[in-house]
TORMAR-495463 format. One record per atom (N, C-alpha, C): residue in one letter; x, y, z. Coordinates in steps of 0.1 Angstrom, whole numbers, plus 5000, padded with zeros to 4 digits. Atoms other than C-alpha are relative to their C-alpha. Last residue first. Layout:
<sites>
aXYZ/...
</sites>
This chain:
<sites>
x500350115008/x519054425219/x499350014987/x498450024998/x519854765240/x500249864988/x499449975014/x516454905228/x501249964998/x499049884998/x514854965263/x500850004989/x500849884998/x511954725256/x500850095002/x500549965013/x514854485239/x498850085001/x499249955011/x516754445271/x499450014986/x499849934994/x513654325293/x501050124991/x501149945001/x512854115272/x500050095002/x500049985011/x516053955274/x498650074993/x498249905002/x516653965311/x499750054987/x500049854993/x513253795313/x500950084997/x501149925011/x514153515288/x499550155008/x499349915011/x517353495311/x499149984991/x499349884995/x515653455342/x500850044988/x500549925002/x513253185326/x500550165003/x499849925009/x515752995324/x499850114995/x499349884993/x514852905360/x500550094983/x498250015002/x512752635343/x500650155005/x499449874987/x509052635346/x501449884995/x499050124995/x507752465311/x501150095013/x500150115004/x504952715304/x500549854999/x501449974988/x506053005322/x499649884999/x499350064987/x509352895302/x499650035011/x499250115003/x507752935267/x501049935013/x501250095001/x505653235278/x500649874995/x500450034989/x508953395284/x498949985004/x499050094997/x510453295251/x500050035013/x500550105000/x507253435237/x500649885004/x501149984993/x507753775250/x499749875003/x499649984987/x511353815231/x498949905015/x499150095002/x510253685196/x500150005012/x501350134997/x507053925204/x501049904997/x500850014989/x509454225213/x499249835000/x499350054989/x511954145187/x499549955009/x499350175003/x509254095160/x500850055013/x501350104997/x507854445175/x500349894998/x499849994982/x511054655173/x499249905006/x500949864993/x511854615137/x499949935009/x501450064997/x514654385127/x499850105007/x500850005012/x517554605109/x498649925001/x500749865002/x519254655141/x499450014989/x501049954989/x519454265149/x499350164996/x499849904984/x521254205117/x499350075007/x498949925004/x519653955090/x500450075014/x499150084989/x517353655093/x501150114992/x500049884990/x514053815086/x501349945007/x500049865004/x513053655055/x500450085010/x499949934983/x514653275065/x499950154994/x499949845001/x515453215026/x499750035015/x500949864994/x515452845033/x500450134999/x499349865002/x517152545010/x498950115008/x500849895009/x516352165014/x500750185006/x499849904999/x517751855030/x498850114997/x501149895007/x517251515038/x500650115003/x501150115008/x519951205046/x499650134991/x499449915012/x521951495070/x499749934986/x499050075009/x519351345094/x500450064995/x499249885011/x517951535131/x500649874987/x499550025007/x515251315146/x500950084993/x500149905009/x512651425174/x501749964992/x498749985008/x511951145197/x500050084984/x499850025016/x508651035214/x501150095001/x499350154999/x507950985255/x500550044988/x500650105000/x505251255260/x500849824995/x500750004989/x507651515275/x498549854995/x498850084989/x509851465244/x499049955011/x499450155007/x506451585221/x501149895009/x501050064993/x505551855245/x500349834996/x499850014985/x509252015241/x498749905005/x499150104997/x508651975205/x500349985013/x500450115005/x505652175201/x501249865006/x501450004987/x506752485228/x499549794990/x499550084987/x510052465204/x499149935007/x498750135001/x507952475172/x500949985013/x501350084999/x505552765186/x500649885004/x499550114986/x509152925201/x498849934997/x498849994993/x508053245170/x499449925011/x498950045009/x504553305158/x501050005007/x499849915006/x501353335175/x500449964989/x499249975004/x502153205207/x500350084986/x499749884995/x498953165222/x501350074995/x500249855005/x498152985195/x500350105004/x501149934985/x499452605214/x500550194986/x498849874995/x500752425179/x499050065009/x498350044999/x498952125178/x501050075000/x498849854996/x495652265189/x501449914997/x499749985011/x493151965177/x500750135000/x500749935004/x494951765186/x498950055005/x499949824998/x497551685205/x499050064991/x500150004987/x497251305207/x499350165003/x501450024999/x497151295168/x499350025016/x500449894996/x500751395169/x498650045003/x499349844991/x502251155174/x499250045001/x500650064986/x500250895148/x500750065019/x501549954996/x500051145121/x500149895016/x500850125002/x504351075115/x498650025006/x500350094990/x505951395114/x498949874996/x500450055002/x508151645091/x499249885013/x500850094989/x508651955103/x499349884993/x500350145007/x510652175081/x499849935010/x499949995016/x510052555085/x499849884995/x501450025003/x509152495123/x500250034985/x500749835005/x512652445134/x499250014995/x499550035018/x513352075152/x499050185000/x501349915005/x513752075189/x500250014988/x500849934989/x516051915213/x498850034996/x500349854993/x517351685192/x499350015009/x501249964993/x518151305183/x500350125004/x500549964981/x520651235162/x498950045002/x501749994999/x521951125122/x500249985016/x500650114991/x525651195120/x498650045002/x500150135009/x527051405092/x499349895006/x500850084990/x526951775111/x499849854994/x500750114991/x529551935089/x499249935009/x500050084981/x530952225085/x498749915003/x499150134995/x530952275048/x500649935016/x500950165000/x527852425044/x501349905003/x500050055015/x529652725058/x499749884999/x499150105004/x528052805093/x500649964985/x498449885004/x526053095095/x501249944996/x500449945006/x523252855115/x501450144995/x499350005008/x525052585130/x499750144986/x498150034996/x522952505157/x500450014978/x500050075010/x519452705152/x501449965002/x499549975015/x519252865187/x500249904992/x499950115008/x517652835221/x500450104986/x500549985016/x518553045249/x500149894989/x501649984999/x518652905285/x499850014986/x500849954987/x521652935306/x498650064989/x500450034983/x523352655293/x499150095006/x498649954990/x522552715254/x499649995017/x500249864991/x519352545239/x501750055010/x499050094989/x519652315206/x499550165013/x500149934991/x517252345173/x500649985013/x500650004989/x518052145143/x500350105011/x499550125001/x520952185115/x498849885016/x500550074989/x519552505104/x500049875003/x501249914992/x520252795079/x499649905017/x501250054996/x523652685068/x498950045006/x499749994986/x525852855045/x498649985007/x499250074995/x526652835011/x500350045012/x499249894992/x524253135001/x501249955004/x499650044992/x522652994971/x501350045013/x498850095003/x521353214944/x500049955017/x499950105009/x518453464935/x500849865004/x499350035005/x519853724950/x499949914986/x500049865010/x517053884964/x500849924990/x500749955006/x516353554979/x500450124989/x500149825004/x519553444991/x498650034989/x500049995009/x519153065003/x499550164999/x500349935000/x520652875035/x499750064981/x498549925009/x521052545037/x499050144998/x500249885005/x518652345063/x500950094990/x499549895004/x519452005069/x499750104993/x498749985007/x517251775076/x500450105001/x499649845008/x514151735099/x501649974997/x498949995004/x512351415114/x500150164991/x500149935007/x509051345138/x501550004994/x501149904999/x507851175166/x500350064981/x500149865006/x510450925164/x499350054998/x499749864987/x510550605188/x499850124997/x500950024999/x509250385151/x500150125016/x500049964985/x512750445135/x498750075007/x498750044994/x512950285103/x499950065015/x500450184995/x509350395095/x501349895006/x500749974989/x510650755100/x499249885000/x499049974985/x514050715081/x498249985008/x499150175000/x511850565048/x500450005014/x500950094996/x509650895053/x500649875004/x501249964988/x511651155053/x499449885008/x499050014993/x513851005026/x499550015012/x500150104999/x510950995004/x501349945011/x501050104997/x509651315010/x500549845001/x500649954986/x512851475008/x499449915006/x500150134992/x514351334978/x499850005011/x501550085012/x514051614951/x499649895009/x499350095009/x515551884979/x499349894992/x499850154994/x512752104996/x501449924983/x499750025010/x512652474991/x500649815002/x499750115002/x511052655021/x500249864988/x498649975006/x510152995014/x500949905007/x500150005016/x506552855017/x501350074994/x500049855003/x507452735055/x499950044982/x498849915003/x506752385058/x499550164997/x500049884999/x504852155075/x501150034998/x498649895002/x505051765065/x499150165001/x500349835005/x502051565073/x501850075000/x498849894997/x502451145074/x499750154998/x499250094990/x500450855070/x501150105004/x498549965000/x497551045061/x500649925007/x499550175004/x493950825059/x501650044998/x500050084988/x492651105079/x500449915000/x500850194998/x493051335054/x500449955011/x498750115000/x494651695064/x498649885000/x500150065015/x492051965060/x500549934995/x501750045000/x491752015103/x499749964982/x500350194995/x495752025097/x498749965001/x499850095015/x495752365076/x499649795005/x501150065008/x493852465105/x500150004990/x501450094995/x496152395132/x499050044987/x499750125005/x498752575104/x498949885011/x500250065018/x497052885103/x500649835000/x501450084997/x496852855148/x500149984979/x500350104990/x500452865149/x498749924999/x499150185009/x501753045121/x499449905007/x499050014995/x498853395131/x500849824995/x500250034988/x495553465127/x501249955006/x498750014990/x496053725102/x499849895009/x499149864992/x492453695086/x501649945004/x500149964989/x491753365064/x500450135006/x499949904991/x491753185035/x499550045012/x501049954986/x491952825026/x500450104998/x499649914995/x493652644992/x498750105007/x501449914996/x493152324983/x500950135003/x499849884991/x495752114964/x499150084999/x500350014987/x495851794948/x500150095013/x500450094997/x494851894914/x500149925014/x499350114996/x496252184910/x499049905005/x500150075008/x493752454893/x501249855004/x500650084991/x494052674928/x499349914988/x499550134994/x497452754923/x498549935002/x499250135003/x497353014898/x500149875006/x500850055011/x494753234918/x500749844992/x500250154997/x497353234948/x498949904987/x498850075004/x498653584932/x499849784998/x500250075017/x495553724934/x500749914996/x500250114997/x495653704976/x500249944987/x500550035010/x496754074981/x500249844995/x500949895003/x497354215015/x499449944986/x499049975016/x497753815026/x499750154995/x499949855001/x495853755058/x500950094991/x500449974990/x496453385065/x500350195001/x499849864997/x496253175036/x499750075010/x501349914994/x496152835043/x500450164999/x499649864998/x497752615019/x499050095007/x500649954994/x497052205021/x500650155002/x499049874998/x499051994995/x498750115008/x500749934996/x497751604994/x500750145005/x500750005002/x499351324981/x498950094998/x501349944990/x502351444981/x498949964995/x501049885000/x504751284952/x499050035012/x501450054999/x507351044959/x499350125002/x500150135005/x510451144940/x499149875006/x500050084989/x509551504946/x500149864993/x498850135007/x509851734914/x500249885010/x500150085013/x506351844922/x500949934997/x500950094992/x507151964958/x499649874987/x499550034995/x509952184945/x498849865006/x499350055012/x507652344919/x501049865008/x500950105009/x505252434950/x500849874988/x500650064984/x507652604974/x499649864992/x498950114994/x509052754942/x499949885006/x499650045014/x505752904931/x501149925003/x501350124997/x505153014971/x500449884986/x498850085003/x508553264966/x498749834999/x499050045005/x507553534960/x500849904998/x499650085017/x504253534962/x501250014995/x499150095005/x504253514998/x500149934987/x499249865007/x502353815015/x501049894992/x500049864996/x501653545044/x500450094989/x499249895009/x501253195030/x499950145009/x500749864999/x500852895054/x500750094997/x499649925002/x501752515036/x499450125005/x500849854997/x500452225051/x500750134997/x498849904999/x501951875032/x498850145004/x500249885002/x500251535032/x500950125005/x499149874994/x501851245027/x499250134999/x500249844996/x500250895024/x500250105002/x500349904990/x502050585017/x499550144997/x498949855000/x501550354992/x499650035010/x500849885000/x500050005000/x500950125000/
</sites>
């Protein structure tokens, strides 16, 4: 019996790069069964017109409501006979052998909640490849902060060993339906928005016994639109980046929480 894949794509303002997102899914050397886009407050939506002649792809609108809750209800349009959902970010650029690499590893290893590859970094404006990594999974420093390991890295440093994480980055999330089914039908908690959803997800995931997967197996390419120098991110992403990484350790008590405070703290006064 084939396996089932469906895929939840949420657009924001994202005709730049959605076409890709899509083209990239096509060349797949097992095809998605099922492609779920939720629009979530787009100023102009015409763009998506083109997509809605695909044959296994719906496409939702909606207000702003934010990555968290758009993608809980890209999942309410997910078949039930899925053997798997991948969430990705639509300036997320999947390699040709994702899906099927994804998948082989996550019936090989039944402990696993979920798997994520290697992220490579990809210059929009540019056009071109940046030769440097966006995200090799999610890890947390001693006294608290979490970061993408390896991110800035030239692709040639290495991570080669397939391991268990802390926390996989919410661009590429692949998981097996039978995980996550527990948690529905909030699989990302809303409160959050955008930004630590994916940690807050994965941290529940451990805490329920399952295993989050890093392989260098699968890849794909991220533009990350807001991943440039701190003083060129506006004041509000800080703040709600900041906010939500002390609702993320209100929510899992940990003393860490003294340096999500600290850091809150430091970007209402502008020093961060």
């Amino acid at each position: 019996m084939a396996l089932e894949i469906s895929v939840v794509i949420v657009t924001h303002n994202s005709h730049q790069v959605l076409g890709s997102c899509l083209g990239c899914l096509d060349n797949q050397t097992i095809f998605p069964s099922q492609v779920v886009i939720i629009d979530s407050g787009s100023d102009d939506t015409n763009y998506l017109s083109e997509f809605l002649k695909r044959d296994n792809c719906t496409i939702h609108f909606t207000e702003n409501i934010g990555y968290a809750a758009a993608n809980n209800l890209g999942l309410s349009f997910v078949s039930s006979s899925a053997d798997f959902v991948l969430f990705i970010n639509p300036d997320t650029f999947l390699d040709r052998t994702f899906l099927e690499t994804a998948a082989r590893i996550l019936k090989q290893r039944p402990e696993a909640a979920a798997v994520t590859g290697v992220l490579r970094g990809y210059d929009l404006e540019h056009n071109k490849k940046t030769g440097r990594l966006d995200s090799t999974g999610i890890f947390r420093k001693w006294y608290g902060r979490w970061y993408d390991r390896g991110q800035g890295e030239s692709e040639g440093h290495a991570y080669l060993s397939e391991e268990f994480i802390p926390a996989i980055c919410g661009a590429l999330m692949f998981f097996r339906v039978e995980a996550i089914t527990p948690e529905l039908p909030e699989l990302f908690d809303q409160v959050f928005f955008m930004y630590k959803e994916d940690i807050d997800l994965s941290i529940r995931l451990r805490k329920n016994g399952w295993k989050l997967l890093y392989t260098p197996e699968a890849g794909a390419f991220h533009c990350r639109g807001w991943q440039k120098k701190r003083g060129e991110i506006d004041r509000k992403t800080r703040l709600l980046a900041a906010r939500n990484e002390i609702r993320l350790y209100l929510k899992h008590p940990s003393l860490y929480l003294i340096w999500a405070a600290t850091k809150y703290l430091f970007v209402r006064v502008g020093n961060v």
